[in-house]
TIBA-764120 format. One record per residue (C-alpha): x, y, z. Coordinates in steps of 0.001 Angstrom, whole numbers, padded with zeros to 6 digits, always signed. Layout:
BEGIN
XYZ
...
***
This chain:
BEGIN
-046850+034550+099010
-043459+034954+097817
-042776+033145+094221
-039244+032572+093258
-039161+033530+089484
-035790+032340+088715
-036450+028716+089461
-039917+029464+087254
-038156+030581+084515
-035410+028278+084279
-038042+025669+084892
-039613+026934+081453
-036520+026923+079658
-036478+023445+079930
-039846+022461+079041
-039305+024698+075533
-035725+022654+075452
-037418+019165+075584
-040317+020383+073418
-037867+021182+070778
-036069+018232+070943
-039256+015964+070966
-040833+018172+067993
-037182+018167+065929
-037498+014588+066082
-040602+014516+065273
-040139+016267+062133
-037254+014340+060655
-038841+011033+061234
-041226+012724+059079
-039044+013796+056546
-037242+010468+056237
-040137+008153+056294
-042453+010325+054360
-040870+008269+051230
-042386+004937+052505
-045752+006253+054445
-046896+008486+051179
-046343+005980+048878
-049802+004793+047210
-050741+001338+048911
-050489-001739+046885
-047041-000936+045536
-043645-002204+045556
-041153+000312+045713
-037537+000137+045714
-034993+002258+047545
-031549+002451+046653
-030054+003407+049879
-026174+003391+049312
-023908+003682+046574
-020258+003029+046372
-018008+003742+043388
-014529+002810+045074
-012054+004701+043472
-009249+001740+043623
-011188-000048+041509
-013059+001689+038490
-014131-001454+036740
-017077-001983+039612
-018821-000520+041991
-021487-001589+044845
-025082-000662+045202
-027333-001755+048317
-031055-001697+047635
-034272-002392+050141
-037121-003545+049260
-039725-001762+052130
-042123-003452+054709
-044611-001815+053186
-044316-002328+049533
-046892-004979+048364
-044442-007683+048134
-041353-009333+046547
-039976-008466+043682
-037191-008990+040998
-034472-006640+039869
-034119-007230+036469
-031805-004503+035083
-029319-001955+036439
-027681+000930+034717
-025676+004242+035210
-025446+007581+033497
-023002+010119+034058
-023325+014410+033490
-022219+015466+029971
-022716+012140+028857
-026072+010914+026955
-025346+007108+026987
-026944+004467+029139
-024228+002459+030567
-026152-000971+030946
-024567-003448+033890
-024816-006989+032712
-022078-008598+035297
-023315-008991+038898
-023051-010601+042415
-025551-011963+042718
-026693-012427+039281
-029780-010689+037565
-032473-010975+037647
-032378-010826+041580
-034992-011501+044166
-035307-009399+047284
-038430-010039+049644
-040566-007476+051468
-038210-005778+054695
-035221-007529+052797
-032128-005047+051452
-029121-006769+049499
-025643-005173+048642
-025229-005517+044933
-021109-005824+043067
-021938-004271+039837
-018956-005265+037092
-018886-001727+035073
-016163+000173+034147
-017127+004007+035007
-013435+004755+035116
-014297+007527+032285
-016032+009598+034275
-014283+009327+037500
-014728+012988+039046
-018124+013088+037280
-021848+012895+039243
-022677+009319+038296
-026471+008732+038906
-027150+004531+039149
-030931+003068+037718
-032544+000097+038994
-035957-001596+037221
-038002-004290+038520
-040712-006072+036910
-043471-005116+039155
-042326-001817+040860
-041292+001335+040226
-037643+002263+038895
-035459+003833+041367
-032181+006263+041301
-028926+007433+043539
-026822+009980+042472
-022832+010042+044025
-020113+012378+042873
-017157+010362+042251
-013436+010816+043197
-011218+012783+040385
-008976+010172+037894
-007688+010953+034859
-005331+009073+033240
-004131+010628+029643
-002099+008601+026990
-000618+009194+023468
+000650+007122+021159
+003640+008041+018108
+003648+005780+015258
+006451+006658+012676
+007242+004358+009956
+009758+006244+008654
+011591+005121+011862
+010228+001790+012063
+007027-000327+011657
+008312-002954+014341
+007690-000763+017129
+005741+002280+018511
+006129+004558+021692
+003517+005318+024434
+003173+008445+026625
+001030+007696+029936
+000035+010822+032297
-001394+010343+035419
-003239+013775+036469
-001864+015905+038506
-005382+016177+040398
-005826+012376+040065
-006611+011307+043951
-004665+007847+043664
-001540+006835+042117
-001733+004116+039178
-000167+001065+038106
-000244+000728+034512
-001053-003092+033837
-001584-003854+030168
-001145-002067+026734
-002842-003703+023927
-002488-002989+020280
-005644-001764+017817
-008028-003377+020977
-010500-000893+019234
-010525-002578+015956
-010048-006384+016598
-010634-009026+019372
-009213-007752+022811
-005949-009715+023336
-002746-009698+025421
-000996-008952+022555
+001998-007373+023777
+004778-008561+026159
+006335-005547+028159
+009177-006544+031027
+008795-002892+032644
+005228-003840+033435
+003565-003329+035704
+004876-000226+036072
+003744+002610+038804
+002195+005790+037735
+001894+008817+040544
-000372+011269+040329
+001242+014000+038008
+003988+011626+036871
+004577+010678+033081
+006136+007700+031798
+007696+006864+027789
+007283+003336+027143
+008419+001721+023604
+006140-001267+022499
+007605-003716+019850
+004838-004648+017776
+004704-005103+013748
+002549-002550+012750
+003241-003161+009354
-000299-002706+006824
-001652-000795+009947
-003726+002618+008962
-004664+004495+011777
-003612+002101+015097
-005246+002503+018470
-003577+001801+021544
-005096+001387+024995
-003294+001328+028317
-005187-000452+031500
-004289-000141+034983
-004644-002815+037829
-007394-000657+039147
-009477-000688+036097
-009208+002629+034784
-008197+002931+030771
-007453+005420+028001
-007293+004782+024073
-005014+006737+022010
-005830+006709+018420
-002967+007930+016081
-003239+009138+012381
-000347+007071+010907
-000137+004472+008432
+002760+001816+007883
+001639+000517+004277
+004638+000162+002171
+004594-001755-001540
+008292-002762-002192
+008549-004071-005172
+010599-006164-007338
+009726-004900-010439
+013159-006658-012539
+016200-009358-012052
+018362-009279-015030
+020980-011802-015488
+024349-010995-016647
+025027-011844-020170
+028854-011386-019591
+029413-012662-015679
+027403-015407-014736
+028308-014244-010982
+026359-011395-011674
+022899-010002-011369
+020640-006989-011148
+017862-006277-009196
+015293-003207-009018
+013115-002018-006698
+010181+000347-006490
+009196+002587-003654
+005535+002584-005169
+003122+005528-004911
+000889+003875-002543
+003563+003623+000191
+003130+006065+003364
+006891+006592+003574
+010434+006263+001910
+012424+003346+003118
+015562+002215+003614
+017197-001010+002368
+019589-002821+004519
+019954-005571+002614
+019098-008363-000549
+018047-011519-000556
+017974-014512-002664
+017005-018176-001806
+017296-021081-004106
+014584-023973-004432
+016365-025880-002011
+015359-023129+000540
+018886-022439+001391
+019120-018143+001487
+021709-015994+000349
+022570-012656+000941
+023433-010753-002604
+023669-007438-001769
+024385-005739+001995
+024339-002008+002478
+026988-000236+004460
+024342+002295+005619
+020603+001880+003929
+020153+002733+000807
+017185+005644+000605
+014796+004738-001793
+011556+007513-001491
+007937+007123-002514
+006853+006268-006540
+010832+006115-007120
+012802+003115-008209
+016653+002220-007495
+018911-001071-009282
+021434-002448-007414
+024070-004726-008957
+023943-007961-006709
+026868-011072-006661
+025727-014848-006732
+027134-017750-008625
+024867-018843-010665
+026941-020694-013452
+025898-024169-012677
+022418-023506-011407
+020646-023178-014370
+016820-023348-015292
+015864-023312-011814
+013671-020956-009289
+015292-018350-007255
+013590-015974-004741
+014615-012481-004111
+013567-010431-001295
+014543-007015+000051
+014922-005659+003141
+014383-002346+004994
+015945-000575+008008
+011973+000256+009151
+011353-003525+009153
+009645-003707+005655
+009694-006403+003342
+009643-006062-000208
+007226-007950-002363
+009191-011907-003370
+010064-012254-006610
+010660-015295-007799
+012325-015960-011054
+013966-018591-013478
+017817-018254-013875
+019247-019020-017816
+019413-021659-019749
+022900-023569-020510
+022907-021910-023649
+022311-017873-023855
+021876-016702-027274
+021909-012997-028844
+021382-011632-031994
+024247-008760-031896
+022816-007370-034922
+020572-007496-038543
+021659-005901-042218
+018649-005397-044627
+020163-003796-047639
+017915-001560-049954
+020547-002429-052306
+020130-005868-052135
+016937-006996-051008
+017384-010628-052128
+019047-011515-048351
+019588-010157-045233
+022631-010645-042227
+021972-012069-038945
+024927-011789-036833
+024369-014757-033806
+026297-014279-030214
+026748-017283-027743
+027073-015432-024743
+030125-015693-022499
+027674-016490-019558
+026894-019672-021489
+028114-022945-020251
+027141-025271-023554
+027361-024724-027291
+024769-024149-029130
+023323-026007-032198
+021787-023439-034533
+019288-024927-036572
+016663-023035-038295
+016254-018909-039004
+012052-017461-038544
+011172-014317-039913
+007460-013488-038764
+004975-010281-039494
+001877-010421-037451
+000451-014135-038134
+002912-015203-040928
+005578-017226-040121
+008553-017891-043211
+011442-020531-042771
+014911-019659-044040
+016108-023085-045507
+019063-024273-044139
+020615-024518-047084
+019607-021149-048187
+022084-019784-045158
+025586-019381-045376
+027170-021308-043209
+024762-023837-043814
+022783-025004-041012
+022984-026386-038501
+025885-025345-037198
+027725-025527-033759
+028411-022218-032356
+030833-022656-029349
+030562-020652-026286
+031587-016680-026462
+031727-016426-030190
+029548-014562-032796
+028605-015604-036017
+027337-014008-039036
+024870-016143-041167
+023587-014556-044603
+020549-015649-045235
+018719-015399-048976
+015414-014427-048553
+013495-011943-050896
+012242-009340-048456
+011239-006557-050513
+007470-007231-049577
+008466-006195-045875
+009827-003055-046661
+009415-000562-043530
+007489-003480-041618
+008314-004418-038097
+009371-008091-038066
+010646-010654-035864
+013697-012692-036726
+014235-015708-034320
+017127-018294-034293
+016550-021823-033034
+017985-024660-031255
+016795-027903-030537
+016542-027679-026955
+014782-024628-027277
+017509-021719-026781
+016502-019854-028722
+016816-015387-029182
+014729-013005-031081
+014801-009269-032312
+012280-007264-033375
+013580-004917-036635
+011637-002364-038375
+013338-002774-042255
+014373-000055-043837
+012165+002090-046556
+012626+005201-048448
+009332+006641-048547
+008093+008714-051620
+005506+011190-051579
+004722+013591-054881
+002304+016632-054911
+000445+018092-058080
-000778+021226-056806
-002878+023181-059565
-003862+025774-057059
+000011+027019-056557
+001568+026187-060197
+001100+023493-062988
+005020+024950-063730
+006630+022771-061250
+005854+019649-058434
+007131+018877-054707
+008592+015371-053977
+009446+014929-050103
+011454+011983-049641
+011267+010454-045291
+015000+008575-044924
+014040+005424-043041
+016897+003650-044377
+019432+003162-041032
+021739+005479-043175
+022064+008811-044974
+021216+009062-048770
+022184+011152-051382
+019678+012237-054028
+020658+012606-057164
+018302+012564-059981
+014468+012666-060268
+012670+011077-063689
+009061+011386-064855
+007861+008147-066923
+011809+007144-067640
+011594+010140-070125
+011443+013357-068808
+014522+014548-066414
+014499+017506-064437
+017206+019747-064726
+019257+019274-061422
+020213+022625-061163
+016991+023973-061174
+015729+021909-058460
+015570+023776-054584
+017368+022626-053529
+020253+021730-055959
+020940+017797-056680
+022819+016075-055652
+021086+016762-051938
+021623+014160-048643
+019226+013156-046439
+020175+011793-042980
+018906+008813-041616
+015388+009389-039981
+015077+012807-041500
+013082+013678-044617
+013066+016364-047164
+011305+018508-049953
+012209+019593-053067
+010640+021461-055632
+011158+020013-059444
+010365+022790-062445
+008525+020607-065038
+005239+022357-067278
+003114+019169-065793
-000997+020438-067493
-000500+018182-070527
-000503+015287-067717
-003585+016169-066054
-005599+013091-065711
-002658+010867-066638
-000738+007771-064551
+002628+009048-064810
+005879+007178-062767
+007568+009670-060418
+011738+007941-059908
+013921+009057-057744
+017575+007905-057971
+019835+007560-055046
+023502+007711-055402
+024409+004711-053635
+022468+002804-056255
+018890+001809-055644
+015712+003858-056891
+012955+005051-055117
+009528+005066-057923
+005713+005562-056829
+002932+005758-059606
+000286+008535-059647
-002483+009823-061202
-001748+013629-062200
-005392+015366-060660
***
């Protein structure tokens, strides 16, 4: 019997064929359904079966989830989450369509919008978590598309603190172009707000593009701003910049001419504390009427760097606004503001005392010498003289001051007034001497009086065959010694004195001299040391020889 072996082995070629194909599928039904069938019975277990971070939109993404025939039965999802590699935060998702916690029956799968931005780690494997209350957690990993948008911000308040500048980069590798959106100021630090109003946006952004975009904003008192840029499809970047626009401006005087009452001075401080120089543009003064004046305008700003000070002679009228408020205020080319000071302008009456004589020679009176300044509008009714030492307090009688008071002094012209007071008892003292007026416009000075001080040394260690007087000149003038007495009896010898008498001593200067005299028969005696002066007072101190 003849058997044809090629049909009988083509024949078996095609039985192996369809056994291969029946046992293939065979084996991945197994392999895909061994996740439901070996599950323990009595269990509910989830299966996320699809996940979908859509790279147009980073600030969600979608995750479907079934619930399988053969779990148990319903249950809830009550949380979701996502981590990403190189990252060891849980990223917890508490936004979603439908809303947690969410019910899905046995058989039943649902398609989940998650509200999450996972812009940060677009490019990253992002691996989403799902928990229910009575089943077992479940996990999908997806490797997300590569965006990666860069930005830095320069702060510079040497420039200016009313606006800063913004460098966006969008990756070259990015896989979609951008469209920058928003740019908020210091979102970091304080409640997220719109804060700044840019016409350019939105503005596109293609994949390894750059863009320079200046954002006015008073950043003024700012230390270390943050800036974060948003595109429309959710991704964002936060530059944080070292800077720091604190600046303390300072008014630290206002002096009113005494000569020009269109005239005033103003300084300013730069203080320590500030982060930068500045430059002023321009001063301001405003009355208590609110009305604002400009007193001094720079041609170009005036430079004024850190812990330094600057005065600047400034022009207003003030001649008929007198004992009232003014405000001053200074401005800077970076937008700063100096500090307000407000002050009082003068009275209608300006008074000065030009000058004081105190007299060692005559210490029965003293001078006062009374200006009414020419800024003055009124004149001025001098009625009493004050001298004062600590706590004490001593009228000069009118009558006891020549002229007599009171007297009118008109406007822009000095007076001397001699007043007899014995102030011997002050000698060397630092006292106030005030003039008065009824309404109150009143000056003072503050005078140290003048004192020859006398100081005498016994020194039985170096000789009892002569002494040392040193004499300290604190008379406002130079003296000339010319004699030196022990008791009113005994006169050394001028020409054996070092040096020589007669000798002068300048004002504020003092001087030793060495007097021969055989002094052991005074041991343990008071004896009066006097020194003569040639312009005709005496200097005497008492001492007990040791």
């Amino acid at each position: 019997m003849l058997v044809n072996k090629k049909a009988v082995s083509t024949l078996i070629i095609i039985i192996l064929l369809l056994c291969s194909a029946v046992f293939g599928a065979l084996i991945s039904y197994l392999w895909v359904m061994a996740n439901y069938y070996m599950e323990p019975e009595n269990t509910v277990d989830l299966v996320i079966t699809e996940v979908n971070f859509p790279v147009n939109h980073a600030d969600y993404f979608y995750v479907t989830v079934m619930n399988p025939t053969h779990s148990v039965s319903e249950t809830n999802i009550t949380e979701i989450y996502f981590t990403a590699t190189g990252d060891n935060t849980t990223h917890k998702v508490d936004n979603t369509d439908p809303e947690l916690p969410i019910p899905l029956e046995r058989g039943e799968t649902k398609a989940i919008k998650c509200s999450a931005n996972w812009g940060n780690f677009a490019g990253e494997t992002i691996t989403v978590h799902i928990s229910s209350a009575n089943a077992s957690g479940t996990s999908y990993s997806v490797r997300t598309d590569f965006v990666k948008l860069d930005a830095k911000a320069y702060f510079n308040a040497t420039e200016s603190c009313k606006y800063f500048n913004v460098t966006i980069t969008n990756h070259p590798s990015s896989k979609i172009n951008l469209t920058i959106e928003k740019i908020y100021f210091n979102y970091l630090w304080e409640i997220p707000k719109d804060n700044m109003s840019i016409a350019e946006l939105p503005m596109p952004l293609a994949n390894g593009t750059s863009i320079n975009v200046q954002c006015l904003y008073d950043w003024e008192s700012y230390k270390n701003p943050a800036v974060r840029v948003k595109t429309q499809e959710g991704y964002f970047v936060d530059a944080v910049s070292n800077a720091s626009a604190t600046v303390l401006l300072t008014i630290t005087d206002v002096e009113f001419s005494e000569t020009n009452s269109t005239a005033l001075r103003v300084t300013l401080l730069n203080s320590q504390e500030s982060d930068t120089l500045v430059g002023v543009t321009n001063i301001t003064l405003t009355d208590d009427n609110n009305t604002q004046y400009t007193i001094k305008e720079f041609d170009s700003p005036y430079v004024i760097d850190v812990n330094e000070s600057a005065t600047f002679d400034c022009v207003w009228n003030w001649t008929e606004y007198r004992n009232r408020d003014i405000t001053i205020t200074a401005y800077t080319q970076q937008g700063f503001k100096s500090v307000q000071k407000t002050v009082e302008t003068p009275s209608p009456v300006v008074l000065e005392i030009a000058s004081l004589e105190f007299d060692l020679l005559n210490t029965k009176s003293f001078l006062v010498t009374v200006q009414n300044m020419p800024c003055s509008i009124q004149d001025a009714n001098i009625t009493k003289f004050i001298l004062s030492y600590n706590d004490n307090f001593t009228e000069i009688n009118g009558t006891a001051v020549t002229p007599n008071l009171p007297h009118s002094l008109a406007k822009n012209t000095t007076q001397p007034f001699n007043c007899t007071f014995d102030w011997m008892a002050y000698e060397g003292l630092s006292v106030n001497i005030t003039v008065y007026t009824p309404e109150g416009f009143n000056a003072t000075y503050t005078y140290t009086l003048p004192k020859v001080l006398l100081n005498v040394d016994f020194d039985s260690n170096k000789s009892t065959k002569y002494f040392i007087i040193t004499i300290q000149n604190n008379a406002y003038s130079t003296i000339n010694v010319t004699g030196i007495c022990l008791n009113s009896t005994w006169w050394i010898d001028t020409n054996l004195t070092y040096p020589t008498l007669p000798v002068s001593v300048d004002d504020g200067k003092s001087i030793s001299i060495i007097c021969p005299f055989e002094w052991q028969p005074l041991i343990g005696n008071e004896v009066i040391i006097t020194v003569t002066i040639e312009n005709g007072f005496d200097i005497t101190t008492t001492i007990v020889v040791p």
